[in-house]
N, C-alpha and C positions, 0 to 999 in steps of 0.2 A: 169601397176603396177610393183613396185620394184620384184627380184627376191629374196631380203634379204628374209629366213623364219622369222624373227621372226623381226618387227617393233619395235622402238624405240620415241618417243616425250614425249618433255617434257616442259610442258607450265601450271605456273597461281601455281606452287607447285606440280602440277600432272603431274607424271608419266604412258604414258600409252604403255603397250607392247602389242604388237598383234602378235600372231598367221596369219602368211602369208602364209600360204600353203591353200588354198580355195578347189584346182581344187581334193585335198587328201583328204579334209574335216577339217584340220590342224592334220593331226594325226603324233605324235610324233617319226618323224624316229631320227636315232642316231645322225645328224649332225643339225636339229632343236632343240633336248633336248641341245646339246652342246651350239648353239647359243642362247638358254636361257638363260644360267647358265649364258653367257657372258653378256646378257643384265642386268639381275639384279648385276652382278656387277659394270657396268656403272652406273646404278639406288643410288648403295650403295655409292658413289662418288659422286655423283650429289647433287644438292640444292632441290630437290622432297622431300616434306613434305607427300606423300600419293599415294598410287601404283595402276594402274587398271589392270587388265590382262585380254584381250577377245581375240576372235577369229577372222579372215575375211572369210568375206561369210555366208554362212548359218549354218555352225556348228562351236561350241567353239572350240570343239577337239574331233575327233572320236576316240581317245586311240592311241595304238602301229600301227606301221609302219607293217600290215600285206601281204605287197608285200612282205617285206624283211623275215618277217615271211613262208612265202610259198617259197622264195629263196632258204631259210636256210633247210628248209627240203629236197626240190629239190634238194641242191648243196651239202648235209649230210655234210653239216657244223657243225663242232664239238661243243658241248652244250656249251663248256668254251668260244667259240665266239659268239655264240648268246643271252648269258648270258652278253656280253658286253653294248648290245644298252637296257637291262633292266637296268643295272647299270648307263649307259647316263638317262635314263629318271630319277631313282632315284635320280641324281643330279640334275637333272631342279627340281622336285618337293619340293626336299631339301632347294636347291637356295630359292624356291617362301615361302616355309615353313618359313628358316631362317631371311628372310628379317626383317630388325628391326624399316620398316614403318610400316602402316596399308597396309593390300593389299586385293582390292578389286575384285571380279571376276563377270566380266558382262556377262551372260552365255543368251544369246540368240538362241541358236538353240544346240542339242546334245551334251550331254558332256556322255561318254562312256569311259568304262576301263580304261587306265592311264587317259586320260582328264578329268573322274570323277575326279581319285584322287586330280590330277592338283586344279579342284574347290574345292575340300574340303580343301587344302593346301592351300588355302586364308584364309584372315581372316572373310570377310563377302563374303557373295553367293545373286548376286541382279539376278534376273530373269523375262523374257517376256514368254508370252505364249506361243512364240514359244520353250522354253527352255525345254528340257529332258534329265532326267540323269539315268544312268545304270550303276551297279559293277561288274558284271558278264562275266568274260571271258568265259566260259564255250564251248560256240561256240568254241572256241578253242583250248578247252581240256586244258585250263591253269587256276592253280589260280589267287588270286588277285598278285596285285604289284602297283608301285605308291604309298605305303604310306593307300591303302584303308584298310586293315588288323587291322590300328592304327585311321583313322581321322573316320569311321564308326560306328564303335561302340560306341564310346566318343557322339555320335551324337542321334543315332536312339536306343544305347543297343545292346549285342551282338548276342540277341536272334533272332532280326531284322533284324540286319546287315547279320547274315547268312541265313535269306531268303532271303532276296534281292540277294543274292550273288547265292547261290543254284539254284535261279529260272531263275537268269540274267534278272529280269525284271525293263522293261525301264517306268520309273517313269514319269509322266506328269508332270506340271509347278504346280499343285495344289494342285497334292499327294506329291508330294516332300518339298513343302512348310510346305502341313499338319505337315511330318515327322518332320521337322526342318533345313534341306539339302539344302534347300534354304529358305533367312534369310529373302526379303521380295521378293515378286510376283505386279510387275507393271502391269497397262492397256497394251491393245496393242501397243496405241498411245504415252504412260506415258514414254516409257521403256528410253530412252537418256537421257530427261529432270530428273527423277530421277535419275538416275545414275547420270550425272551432279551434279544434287544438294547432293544428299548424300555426294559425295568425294569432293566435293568443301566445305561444314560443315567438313569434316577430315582435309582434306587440310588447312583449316584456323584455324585449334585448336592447341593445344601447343604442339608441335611433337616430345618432349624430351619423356614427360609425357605420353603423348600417348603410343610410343614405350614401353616406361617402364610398363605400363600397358597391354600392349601387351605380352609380357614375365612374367609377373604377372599371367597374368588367364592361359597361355600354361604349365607352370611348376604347376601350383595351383592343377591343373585337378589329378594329380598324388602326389602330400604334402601332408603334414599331416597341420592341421590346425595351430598348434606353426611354423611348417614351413615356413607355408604361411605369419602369422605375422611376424616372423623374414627379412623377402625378403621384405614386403612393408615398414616394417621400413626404412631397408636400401634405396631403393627407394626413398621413401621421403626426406631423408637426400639428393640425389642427385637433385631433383626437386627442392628443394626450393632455390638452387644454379643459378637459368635458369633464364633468362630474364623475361620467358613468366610469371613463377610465380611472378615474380615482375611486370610487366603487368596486371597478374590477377588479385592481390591484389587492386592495385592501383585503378583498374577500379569498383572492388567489392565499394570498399568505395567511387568513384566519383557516383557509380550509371547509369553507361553504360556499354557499349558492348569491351571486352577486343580486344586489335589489336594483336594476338600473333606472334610475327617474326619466332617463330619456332625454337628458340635459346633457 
């Protein structure tokens, strides 16, 4: 196995980055959040019409880099530098936020404190049984970070999000689902083959539109509703400029299945 942290391919319109730290559980030390950030800007370059983010091995991401954590107190490293490698993760999660594809998060085994955030900073959360997520650093006498403070609440309410948080409990693949935290919950057997097909249905849709509608519902969450209209107007005005909508059109009225290039 490569020693890069953070994997790269890109095949068929999909982009997929992994998480390559197994032997850690992929947990986000400061020079894997860095190589994040660098992959989604590869990503943003690229000809990828649709983003996946998972982990290798058995955890997605088990959060912060907690050797370096136990260093930093050991070696009375001063807060303004251990304040650094939170600020590295807040750019990976940034990066994954910002992205202006669809990004999907294939959360297979643990996703915990930054790595929560990490999944909630996708746009959709697909999950196997074996998938569990937690916000609670508490174990280590820290609050949130990652972005959970802002994508929690939005999700569960924040009356919820502060139990979860308060109690640090680690969510199973079915309560998490209940919540909404993850968008759908595959079989044991299901969990690739969906994944697959979900982002392969993104990956062939019209990915101007898409994006734009992507930045539509993230700013929406917080407009006022004349806001909201004002931003899909403009929108529209840009969409119907695009190949695909001319693609779509056409095939609306031929009576088949649009081919969108993604332009």
């Amino acid at each position: 196995m490569t020693d890069d942290a953070v994997l790269l391919t890109i095949e068929a319109g999909v982009a997929t980055v992994t998480l390559n730290r197994p032997d850690e559980r992929n947990a986000l030390s400061e020079p894997t959040a860095a190589r994040l950030v660098e992959r989604f800007e590869t990503v943003a370059d690229s000809d990828a019409r649709c983003v996946v983010l998972r982990g290798a091995g058995s955890a997605f991401c088990a959060g912060g880099d907690v050797a370096a954590m136990v260093s930093g107190v050991d070696s009375d490293v001063p807060p303004t530098d251990r304040v650094a490698t939170v600020e590295a993760v807040n750019d990976a999660v940034a990066a994954v936020h910002d992205c202006h594809l669809p990004v999907v998060a294939a959360v297979d085994g643990p996703a915990f404190g930054a790595g929560a955030g990490l999944a909630l900073a996708c746009d959709i959360q697909l999950a196997s049984p074996d998938a569990k997520i937690g916000f609670g650093s508490r174990r280590l006498g820290l609050p949130v970070d990652a972005g959970v403070s802002y994508f929690l609440p939005r999700i569960v309410g924040p009356n919820k999000a502060k139990e979860l948080i308060f109690t640090g409990e680690l969510l199973g693949a079915d309560r998490a689902r209940e919540l909404g935290i993850f968008t759908r919950l595959f079989e044991a057997g299901d969990f690739e083959a969906g994944v697959e097909n979900l982002v392969a249905t993104i990956a062939e849709g019209p990915t101007v539109a898409l994006g734009q509608a992507k930045r539509l519902v993230d700013r929406g969450v917080a407009s006022t509703f004349e806001k909201a209209l004002e931003r899909e107007a403009a929108t529209q005005g840009l969409a119907v400029t695009t190949d695909d909508h001319a693609e779509g059109t056409a095939a609306f009225i031929e009576q088949r299945e649009p081919d969108f290039s993604g332009r």
